[in-house]
MILUM-771750 format. One record per residue (C-alpha): x, y, z; residue in one letter. Coordinates in steps of 0.2 Angstrom, whole numbers, plus 5000, padded with zeros to 4 digits. Each point is the difference from the previous one (the first is absolute). Layout:
// MILUM-771750
XYZA...
END
This chain:
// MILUM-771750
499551085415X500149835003X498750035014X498749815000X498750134996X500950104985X498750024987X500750094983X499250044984X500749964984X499549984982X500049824990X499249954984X499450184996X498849985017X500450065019X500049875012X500050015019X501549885007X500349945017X501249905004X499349925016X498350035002X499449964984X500649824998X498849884993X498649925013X499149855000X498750005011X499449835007X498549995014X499149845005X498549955011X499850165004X498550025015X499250155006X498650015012X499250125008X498450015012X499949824997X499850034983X501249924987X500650134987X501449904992X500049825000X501549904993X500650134987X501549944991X501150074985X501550064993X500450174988X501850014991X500650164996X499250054983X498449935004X498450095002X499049915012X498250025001X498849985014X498349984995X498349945009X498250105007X500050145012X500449925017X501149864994X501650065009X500950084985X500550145011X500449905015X501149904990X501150144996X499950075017X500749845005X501450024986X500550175005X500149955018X498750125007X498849865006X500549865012X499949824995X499249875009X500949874988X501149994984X501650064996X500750144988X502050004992X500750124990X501549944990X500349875014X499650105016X498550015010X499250155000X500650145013X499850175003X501450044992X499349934983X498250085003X500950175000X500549944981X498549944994X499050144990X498049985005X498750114989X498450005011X498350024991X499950165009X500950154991X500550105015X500950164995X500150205005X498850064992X500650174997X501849954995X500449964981X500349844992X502050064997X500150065017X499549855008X501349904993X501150115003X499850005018X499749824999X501749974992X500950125009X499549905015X500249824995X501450024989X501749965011X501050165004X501449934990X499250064982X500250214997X498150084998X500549994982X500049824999X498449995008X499350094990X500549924983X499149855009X498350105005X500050044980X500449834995X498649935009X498950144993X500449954981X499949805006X498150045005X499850134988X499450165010X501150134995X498250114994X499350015017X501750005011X499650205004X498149945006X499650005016X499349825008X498350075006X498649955009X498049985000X500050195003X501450054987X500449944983X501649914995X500649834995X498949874994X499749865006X501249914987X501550115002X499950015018X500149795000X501550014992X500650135011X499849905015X501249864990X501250154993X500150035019X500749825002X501049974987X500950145005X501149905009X500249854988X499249855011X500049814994X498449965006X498650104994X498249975010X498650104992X497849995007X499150034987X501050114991X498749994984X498450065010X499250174998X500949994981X499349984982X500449844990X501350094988X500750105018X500049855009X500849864986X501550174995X500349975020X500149825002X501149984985X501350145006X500149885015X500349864990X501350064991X500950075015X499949835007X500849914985X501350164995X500650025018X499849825008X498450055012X498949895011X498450094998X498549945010X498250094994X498349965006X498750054986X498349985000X499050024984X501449994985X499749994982X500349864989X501850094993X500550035017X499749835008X501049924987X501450135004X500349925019X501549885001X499149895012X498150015008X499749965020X498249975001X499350045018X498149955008X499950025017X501650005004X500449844990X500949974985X499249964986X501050004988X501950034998X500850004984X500350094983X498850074991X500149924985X499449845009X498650065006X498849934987X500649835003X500050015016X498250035001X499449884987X500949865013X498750055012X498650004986X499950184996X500350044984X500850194995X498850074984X501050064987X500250184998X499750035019X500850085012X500749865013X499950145012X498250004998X499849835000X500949985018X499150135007X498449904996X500649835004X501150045016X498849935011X500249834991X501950015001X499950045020X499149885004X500949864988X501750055004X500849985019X502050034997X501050005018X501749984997X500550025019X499249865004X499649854988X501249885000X499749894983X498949984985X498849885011X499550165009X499950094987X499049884993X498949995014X499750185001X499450054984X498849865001X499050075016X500250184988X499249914986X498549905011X499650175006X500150084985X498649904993X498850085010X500250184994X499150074986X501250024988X500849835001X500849934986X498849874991X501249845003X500150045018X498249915001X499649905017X500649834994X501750094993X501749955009X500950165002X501649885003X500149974982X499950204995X501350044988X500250165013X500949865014X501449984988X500150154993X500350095018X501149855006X501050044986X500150185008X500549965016X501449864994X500850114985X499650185004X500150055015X501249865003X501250064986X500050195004X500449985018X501649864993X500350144988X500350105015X500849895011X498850005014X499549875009X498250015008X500349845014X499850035017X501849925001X500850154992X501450065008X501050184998X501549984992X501250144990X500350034985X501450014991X499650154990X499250165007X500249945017X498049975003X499449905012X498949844996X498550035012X498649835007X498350034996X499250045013X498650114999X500350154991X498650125010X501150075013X501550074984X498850044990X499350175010X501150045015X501749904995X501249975018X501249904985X500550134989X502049934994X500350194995X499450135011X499350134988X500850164994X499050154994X500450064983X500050205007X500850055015X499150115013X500450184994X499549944982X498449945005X499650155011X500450134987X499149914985X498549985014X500050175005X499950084983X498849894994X498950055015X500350164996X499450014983X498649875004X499350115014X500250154992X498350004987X499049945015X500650115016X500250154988X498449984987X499350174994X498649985012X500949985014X501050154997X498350094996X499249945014X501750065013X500250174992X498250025002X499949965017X501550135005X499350134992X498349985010X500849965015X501050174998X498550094994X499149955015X501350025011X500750184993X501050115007X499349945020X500650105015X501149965012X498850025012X498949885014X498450034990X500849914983X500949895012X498849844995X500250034981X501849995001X499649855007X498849954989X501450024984X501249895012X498849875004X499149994983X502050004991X500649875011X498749874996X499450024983X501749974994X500249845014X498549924992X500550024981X501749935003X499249865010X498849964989X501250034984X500849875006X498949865005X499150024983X501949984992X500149835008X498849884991X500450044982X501950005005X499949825011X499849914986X501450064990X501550005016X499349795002X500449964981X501750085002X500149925018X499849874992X501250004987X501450055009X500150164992X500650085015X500050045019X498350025011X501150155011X500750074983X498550044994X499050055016X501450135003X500250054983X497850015000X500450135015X501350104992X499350004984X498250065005X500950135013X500150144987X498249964992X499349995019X500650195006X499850094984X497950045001X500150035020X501450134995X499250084987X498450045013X501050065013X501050114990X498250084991X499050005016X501250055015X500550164992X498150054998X499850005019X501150135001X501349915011X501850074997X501449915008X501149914987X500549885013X498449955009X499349994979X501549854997X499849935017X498049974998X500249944983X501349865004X498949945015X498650004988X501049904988X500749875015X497949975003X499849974982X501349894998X499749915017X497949994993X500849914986X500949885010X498449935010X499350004983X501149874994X500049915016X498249954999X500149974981X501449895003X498849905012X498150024993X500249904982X497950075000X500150174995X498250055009X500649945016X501750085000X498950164997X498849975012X501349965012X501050164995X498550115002X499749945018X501850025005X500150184989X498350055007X500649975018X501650094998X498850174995X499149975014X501349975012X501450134994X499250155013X499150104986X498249955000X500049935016X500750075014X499349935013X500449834997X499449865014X501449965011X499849794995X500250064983X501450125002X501449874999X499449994980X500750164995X501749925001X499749924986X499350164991X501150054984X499150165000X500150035018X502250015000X499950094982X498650125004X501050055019X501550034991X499150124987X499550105013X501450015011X501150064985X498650114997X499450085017X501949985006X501350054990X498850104987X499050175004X499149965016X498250035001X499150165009X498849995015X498250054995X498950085013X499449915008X501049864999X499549815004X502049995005X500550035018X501850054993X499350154991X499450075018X502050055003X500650024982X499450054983X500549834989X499949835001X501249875006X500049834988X499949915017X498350085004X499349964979X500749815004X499149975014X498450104996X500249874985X500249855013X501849974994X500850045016X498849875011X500149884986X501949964995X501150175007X501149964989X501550144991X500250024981X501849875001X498949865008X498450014988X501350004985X500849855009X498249925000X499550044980X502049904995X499449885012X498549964992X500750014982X501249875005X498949875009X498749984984X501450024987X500649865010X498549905002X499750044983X501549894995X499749845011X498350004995X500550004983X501749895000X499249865014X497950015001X499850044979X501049894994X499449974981X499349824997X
END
């Protein structure tokens, strides 16, 4: 038990706490001139600040400003193009941005699992192997009664199509899902939108009192908060355009906006008030930290914000044309900033932001000092990582939490009521239509018409059950890619083993109610044609994923799908025979074609063979009184077109399955990488 990543649960002061020996040491979160651009457009310009554990920082500012750049940048999922970011003295790496817990506006869940369930799975994954299942899940019910959802634990998430969560429970879902494994720093986007007032201030004081009970860093952007929730922040970062506006705590806010001549009205919410006046504060206010070097500059720069100022229409009234900016009580006041604030919290934590810094050790803890160089190359794809990074689950955990999961996520979707309406449907009129045939040449093309009309219905609805499982599910697999929460192979093998049992069941269940209503009576050539029946399905299925794996547009995967699924109909030497001999190479890349020959040389072969009708369009019937397979195959074209025995089509269909299960997984693990 003396694992890095024990977790155990114990009770003190009447109240369960979550305790982490390593992992969940205090973090002081420090970034500085930090720069983004993109399309030669600058998102984050000079952004500076500092959060201490048990501070609740808030990002505030208008749609656009970069709020949610800003903590892309902080969770290391956006490159910088200047600016650096430490974490308790070390820059920050990919082993730290596995650690860092990042709520995305976005609730992204499975829809059709619980509230209980999902944490569950969530903890059984994230949680090291080292804790018992009991232990994990005393911590999923302590993180239920932190955030207070022990009445909807047993509901399910839910979608636009079926009811569940609302919007305020599944926010704090998406933050129980996180604090399951106890991190220091905490980002959240907008955690508060889509809430009531009373919703939104219950949330936002939770945090709060995490962050001062437990020692948190929490980072929140907010957009629109009441006047008791603004005054809850520990410290305020006011963005405009990708500038800082203001940096500070909020109970300075007043002050610091009757230095730039706008005065805060009693009994009105400063949230409010800087919403309407933001425009001001951009353009008075020009912070870069990176780059000045003194007060002159400065100086010098706030005085060409204020001589522009003066020609908008909401310029302060002493900002008048004869006015000297220079002499602004807003100079001083932000040359106080740079020489005292910034100044003393980087001392505080003894970095040094010269260019002449050099890395050094420490004493203690053994981390390297790093230079300040620019930051954007760590920040997203880190080649400096001190620690190479150890997932908290080994393989076999991962895969059997992943498997199961699948299963029970697939299960109300690939096995709805309807779709087992619709398959017991469909056998009993392919059997009533089909009924009782005999083994005879005249019923020789409804055989074939129940062989070809088996084999590609159920292709199609596995392929397309799974390229329609893709988009909802992408955006869920990126958010735990993202986190760390396990291996891309796990959980693409687990996905095929889990959805396995769920994939053969409905082809099975057809097969068993219409092939006996043909009247066809071998036991053994029954089993044989049902497993090639399930290898097409399950072979359907892996195309299916392939080019939902590539198409992130959901109508052009389908479009491409129809035109390849089309072309296998045509192609598989049932509806056309006569196939043009430049076109005849594209039955090789028929599913149906190998599938459907394999029906009907178990069927034709090894089952009852079919009797000569007279007259007969077979030569063979001439000189005997039934039907050789051979003579069906290539009255079918299936001779001229491949030639090949029941062994080598097999060999074809496993081929297949492993080349797009295969391509399946590159595509996913090295072209859709999440951003």
């Amino acid at each position: 038990m003396d694992s890095p990543f024990y977790y155990r649960c114990r009770v003190e002061s009447s109240t369960l706490q979550l305790v982490c020996p390593l992992d969940s040491r205090p973090v002081q979160l420090i970034f500085r001139g930090l720069q983004v651009v993109k399309e030669k457009r600058a998102l984050l310009r000079d952004v500076s600040g500092v959060v201490k554990p048990g501070e609740l920082l808030a990002v505030m500012g208008p749609s656009g400003c970069g709020k949610t750049t800003l903590l892309n940048c902080l969770s290391g999922r956006v490159s910088l193009d200047g600016g650096e970011i430490w974490l308790n003295r070390e820059r920050l790496t990919k082993r730290w941005r596995r650690r860092i817990c990042y709520v995305q506006q976005q609730d992204v869940f499975f829809p059709d699992l619980t509230l209980r369930q999902t944490l569950e799975y969530q903890a059984r994954l994230r949680l090291p192997d080292t804790l018992t299942h009991s232990q994990k899940m005393q911590c999923v019910d302590h993180i239920i009664e932190v955030l207070d959802l022990a009445a909807c634990q047993d509901t399910i998430i839910g979608d636009y199509t079926k009811r569940g969560l609302s919007g305020g429970e599944k926010k704090r879902t998406s933050i129980a899902c996180e604090l399951l494994t106890n991190p220091s720093l905490m980002l959240l986007d907008e955690p508060t939108s889509g809430l009531d007032s009373h919703s939104a201030q219950a949330l936002i004081s939770r945090l709060k009192k995490y962050a001062e009970q437990e020692g948190k860093s929490i980072v929140v952007t907010v957009h629109q908060p009441s006047s008791r929730m603004f005054h809850s922040f520990s410290k305020l970062l006011l963005l405009s355009r990708g500038q800082v506006a203001y940096y500070g705590s909020t109970a300075n806010i007043g002050r610091f906006f009757s230095t730039i001549g706008l005065t805060l009205l009693p009994h009105y919410n400063p949230a409010d008030f800087i919403r309407e006046r933001i425009a001001i504060v951009t353009t008075l206010v020009l912070l870069s930290v990176e780059q000045i070097k003194g007060p002159e500059e400065v100086r010098e720069r706030i005085v060409a914000a204020a001589r522009a100022a003066r020609q908008g229409p909401d310029c302060p009234p002493e900002l008048r044309p004869d006015y000297n900016p220079s002499q602004h009580p807003l100079c001083d006041h932000l040359i106080h900033y740079h020489e005292h604030h910034i100044g003393h919290n980087a001392e505080n934590a003894n970095l040094t932001f010269s260019d002449k810094t050099r890395p050094r050790k420490e004493d203690e803890g053994g981390t390297l000092w790093l230079d300040t160089q620019s930051h954007a190359s760590s920040s997203a794809n880190s080649a400096d990582d001190d620690y190479s990074w150890q997932w908290p689950t080994s393989f076999w955990s991962q895969f059997k939490v992943l498997s199961e999961r699948n299963f029970q996520e697939a299960r109300p979707r690939m096995l709805s009521r309807l779709n087992w309406l619709q398959t017991i449907a469909l056998g009993l009129l392919a059997g009533l239509l089909w009924l009782r045939l005999p083994r005879t040449e005249a019923a020789l093309h409804d055989i074939q018409g129940w062989m070809f009309f088996s084999t590609t219905y159920w292709m199609l609805f596995a392929h397309f059950g799974a390229l329609s499982s893709f988009p909802p599910e992408r955006e869920v697999i990126n958010k735990e890619r993202l986190s760390g929460s396990y291996r891309l192979s796990a959980y693409y093998l687990a996905k095929m083993v889990g959805e396995l049992p769920l994939t053969i069941t409905l082809p099975a269940v057809y097969h068993i109610i219409s092939y006996p209503m043909l009247g066809f009576q071998s036991p053994a050539v029954f089993v044989t044609l049902l497993a090639f029946l399930l290898l097409n399905t399950v072979v359907a299925q892996s195309v299916g994923f392939f080019v939902g794996a590539c198409c992130l547009d959901l109508q052009v995967s389908i479009t491409a799908s129809a035109l390849y699924t089309l072309a296998t109909q045509l192609l598989g030497g049932y509806l056309a025979t006569a196939v043009p001999p430049w076109l005849a190479w594209a039955r090789y890349a028929s599913m149906v074609h190998y599938a459907y020959q394999n029906m009907q040389i178990l069927e034709f072969g090894v089952g009852e063979p079919i009797a000569c009708s007279q007259p007969s369009k077979f030569l063979e019937c001439k000189n005997g009184t039934t039907i050789p397979v051979s003579a069906i195959l290539e009255n079918q074209g299936g001779a001229r077109g491949s030639g090949l025995p029941l062994w080598a089509n097999t060999a074809v269909l496993l081929a297949f399955l492993v080349i797009f299960r295969t391509l399946g997984y590159l595509v996913l693990r090295y072209y859709r990488v999440p951003k």
